[in-house]
C-alpha positions as CSV (number, residue, x, y, z in Angstrom):
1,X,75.8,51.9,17.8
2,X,74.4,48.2,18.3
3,X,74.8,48.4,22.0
4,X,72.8,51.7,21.7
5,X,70.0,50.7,19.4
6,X,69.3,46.8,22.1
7,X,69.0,49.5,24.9
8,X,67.3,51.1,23.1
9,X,64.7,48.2,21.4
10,X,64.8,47.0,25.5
11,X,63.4,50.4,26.8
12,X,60.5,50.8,24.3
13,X,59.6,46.6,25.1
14,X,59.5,48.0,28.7
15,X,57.8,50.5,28.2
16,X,54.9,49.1,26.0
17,X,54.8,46.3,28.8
18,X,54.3,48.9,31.5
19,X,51.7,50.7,29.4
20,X,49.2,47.8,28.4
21,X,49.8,46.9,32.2
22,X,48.8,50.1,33.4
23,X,46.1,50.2,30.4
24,X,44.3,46.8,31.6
25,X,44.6,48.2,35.1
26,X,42.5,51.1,34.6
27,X,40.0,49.2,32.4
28,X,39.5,47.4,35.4
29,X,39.2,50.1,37.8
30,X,37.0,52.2,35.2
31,X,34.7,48.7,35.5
32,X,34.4,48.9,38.7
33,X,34.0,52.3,39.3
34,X,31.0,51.9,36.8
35,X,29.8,49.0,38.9
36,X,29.8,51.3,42.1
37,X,28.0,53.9,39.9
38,X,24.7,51.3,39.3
39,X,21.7,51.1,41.7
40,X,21.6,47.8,43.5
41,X,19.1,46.2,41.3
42,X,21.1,47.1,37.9
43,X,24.0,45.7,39.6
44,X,22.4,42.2,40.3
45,X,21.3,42.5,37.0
46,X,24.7,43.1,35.6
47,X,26.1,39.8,37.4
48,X,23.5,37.9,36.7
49,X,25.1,36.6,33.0
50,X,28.2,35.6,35.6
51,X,26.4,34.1,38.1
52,X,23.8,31.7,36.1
53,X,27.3,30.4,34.9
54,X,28.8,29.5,37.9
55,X,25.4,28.2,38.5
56,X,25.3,25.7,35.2
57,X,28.7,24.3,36.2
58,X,27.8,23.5,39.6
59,X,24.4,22.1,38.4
60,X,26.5,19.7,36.0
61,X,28.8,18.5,38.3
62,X,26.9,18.0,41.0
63,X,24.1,15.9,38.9
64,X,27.7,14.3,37.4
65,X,28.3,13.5,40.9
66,X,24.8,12.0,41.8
67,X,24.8,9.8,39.0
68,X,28.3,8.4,40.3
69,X,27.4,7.7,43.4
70,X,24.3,6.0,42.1
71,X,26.2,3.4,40.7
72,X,28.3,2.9,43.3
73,X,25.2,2.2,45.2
74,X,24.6,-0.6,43.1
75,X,27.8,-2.3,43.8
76,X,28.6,-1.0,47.6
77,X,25.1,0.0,49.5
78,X,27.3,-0.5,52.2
79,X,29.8,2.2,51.7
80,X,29.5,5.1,53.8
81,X,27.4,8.2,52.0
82,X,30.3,10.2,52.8
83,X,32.6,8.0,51.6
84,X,30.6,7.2,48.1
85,X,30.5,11.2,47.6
86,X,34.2,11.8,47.9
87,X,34.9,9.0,45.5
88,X,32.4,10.2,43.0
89,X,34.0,13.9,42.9
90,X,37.6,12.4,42.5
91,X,36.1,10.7,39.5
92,X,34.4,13.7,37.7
93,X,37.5,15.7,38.8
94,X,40.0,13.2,37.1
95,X,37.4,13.2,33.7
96,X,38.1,17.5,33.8
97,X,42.0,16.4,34.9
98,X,42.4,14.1,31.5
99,X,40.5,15.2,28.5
100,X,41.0,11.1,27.5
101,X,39.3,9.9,30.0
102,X,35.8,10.6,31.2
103,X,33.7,9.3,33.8
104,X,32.1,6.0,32.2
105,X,35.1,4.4,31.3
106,X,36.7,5.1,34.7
107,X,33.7,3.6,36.2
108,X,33.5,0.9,33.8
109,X,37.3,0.0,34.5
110,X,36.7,0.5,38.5
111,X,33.7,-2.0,38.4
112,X,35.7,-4.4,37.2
113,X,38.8,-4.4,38.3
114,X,37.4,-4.3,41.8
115,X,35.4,-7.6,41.0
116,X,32.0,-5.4,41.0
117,X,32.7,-4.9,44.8
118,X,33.8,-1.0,44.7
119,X,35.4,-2.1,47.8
120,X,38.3,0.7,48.8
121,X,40.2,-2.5,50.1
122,X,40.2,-5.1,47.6
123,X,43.0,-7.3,46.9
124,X,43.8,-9.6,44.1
125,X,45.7,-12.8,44.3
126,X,48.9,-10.8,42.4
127,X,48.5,-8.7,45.4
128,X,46.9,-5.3,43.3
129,X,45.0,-3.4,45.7
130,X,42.0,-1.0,45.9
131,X,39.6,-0.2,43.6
132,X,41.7,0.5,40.5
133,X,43.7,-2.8,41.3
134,X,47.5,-1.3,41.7
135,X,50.3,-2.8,42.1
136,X,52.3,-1.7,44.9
137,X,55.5,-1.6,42.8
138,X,53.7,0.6,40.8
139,X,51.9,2.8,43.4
140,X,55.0,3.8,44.5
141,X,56.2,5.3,41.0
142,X,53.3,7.2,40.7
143,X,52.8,8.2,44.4
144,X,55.7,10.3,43.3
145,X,53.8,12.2,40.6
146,X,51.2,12.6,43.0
147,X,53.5,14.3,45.5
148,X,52.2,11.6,48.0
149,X,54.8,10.3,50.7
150,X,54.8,6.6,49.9
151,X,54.7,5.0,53.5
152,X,52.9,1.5,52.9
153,X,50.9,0.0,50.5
154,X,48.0,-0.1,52.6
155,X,47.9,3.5,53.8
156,X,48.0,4.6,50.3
157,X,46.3,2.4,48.2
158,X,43.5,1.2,50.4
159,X,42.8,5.3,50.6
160,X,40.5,5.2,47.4
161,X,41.1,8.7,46.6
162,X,44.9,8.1,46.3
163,X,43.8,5.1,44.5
164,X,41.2,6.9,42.2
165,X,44.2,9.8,41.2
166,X,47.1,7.1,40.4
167,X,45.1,4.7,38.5
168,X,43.3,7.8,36.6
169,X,47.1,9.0,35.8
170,X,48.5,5.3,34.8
171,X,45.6,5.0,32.5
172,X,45.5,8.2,30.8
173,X,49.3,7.7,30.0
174,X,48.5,4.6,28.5
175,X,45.3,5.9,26.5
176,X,48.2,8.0,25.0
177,X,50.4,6.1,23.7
178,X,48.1,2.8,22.4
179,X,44.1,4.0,22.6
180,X,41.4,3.1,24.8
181,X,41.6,-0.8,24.0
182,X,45.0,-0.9,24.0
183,X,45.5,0.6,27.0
184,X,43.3,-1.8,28.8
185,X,45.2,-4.3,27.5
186,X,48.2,-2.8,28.6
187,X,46.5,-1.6,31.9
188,X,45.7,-5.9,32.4
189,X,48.8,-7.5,31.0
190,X,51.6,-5.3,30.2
191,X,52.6,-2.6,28.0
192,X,54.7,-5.4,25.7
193,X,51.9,-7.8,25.1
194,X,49.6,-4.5,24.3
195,X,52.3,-3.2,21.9
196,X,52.3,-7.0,20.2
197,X,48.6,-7.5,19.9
198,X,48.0,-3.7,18.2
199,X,50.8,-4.2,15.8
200,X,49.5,-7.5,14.6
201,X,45.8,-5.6,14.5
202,X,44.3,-7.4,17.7
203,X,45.0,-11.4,16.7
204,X,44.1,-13.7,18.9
205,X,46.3,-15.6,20.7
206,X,48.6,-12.7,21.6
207,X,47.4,-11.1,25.2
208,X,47.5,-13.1,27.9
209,X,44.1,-15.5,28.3
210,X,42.9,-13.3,31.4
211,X,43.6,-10.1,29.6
212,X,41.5,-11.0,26.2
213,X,38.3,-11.8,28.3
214,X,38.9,-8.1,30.6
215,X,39.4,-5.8,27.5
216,X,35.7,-6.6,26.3
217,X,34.0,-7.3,29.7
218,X,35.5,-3.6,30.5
219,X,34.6,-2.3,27.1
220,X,31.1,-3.8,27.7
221,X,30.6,-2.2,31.4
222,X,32.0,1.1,29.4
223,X,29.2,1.3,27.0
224,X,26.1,0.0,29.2
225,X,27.5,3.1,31.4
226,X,27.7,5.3,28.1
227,X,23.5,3.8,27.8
């Protein structure tokens, strides 16, 4: 009787699933049949709600996008427009990627950690490279959540669009876990000394000296891009 009633319970779930299937199928077609029925004019009128949409989004982004590579201009005139534009779409698209992030603060912590160069091929005296200052070490760990082929440090993090994606990625997962500040910290000196100085409520004394004077020159960039 058990064995009866699951085949049972299985053939009405397959059923029902078949129906609403077949249910949202013909709602569509009975929609479009309607749309074929409409003179052209009431059909571009009927779209229209769809299309000023799509038309608002690309307005944003785009004007997003501009104002990117505006202030990229004021760092790097020199960088190719081509260049500039690519960078500035990665950008917006890694503020829609991460809902923690957003575009001032990645072009707050870009400014900086690239010395206020933007330039694709910086290198510190650790050895971070390109404009979001990655360790190799490290680009290779995330190059693998990127589903990017790690060959050399230069091919991948001198390309600023790799660069751009890893950095955005190793930031939002530190925004996670210890906030925007904290992450910078973290981002500057290490996750421990991070985890230290927010446990003791920000003391002094407790990040490294270089990484007390980046969280607020990055926090400062952050908000004069906010402005």
């Amino acid at each position: 009787m058990t064995l009866f009633l699951k085949r049972l319970s299985i053939t009405v779930i397959l059923f029902i699933a078949v129906a609403l299937g077949l249910s949202t199928i013909g709602f569509t077609l009975l929609k479009f049949n309607r749309f074929k029925q409409l003179s052209p004019l009431d059909r571009v009128e009927a779209a229209l709600p769809e299309i000023e949409g799509s038309l608002k989004v690309d307005h944003v982004r785009q004007a997003m996008i501009e104002r990117i590579v505006s202030l990229i201009e004021k760092y790097n005139e020199s960088m190719p427009a081509g260049m500039k534009h690519d960078i500035a779409s990665e950008i917006y698209e890694m503020e829609i990627m991460y809902d923690n992030l957003n575009v001032d603060l990645i072009c707050a912590t870009i400014a900086h950690e690239s010395a206020a160069s933007w330039d694709p091929q910086v290198v510190s005296h650790k050895g971070a490279m390109g404009l979001m200052q990655i360790m190799p070490r490290t680009g290779q760990f995330l190059a693998d959540y990127e589903n990017l082929t790690w060959t050399t440090p230069e091919e991948i993090l001198f390309n600023p669009i790799y660069n751009v994606r890893m950095g955005c990625r190793y930031l939002s997962s530190l925004i996670d876990f210890y906030g925007v500040e904290g992450a910078l910290a973290a981002y500057n000196g290490g996750e421990t000394r991070a985890a230290m100085w927010l446990a003791s409520n920000k003391a002094d004394g407790i990040l490294w000296e270089e990484t007390q004077h980046y969280v607020p020159a990055v926090m400062k960039l952050y908000k004069e891009f906010k402005d």
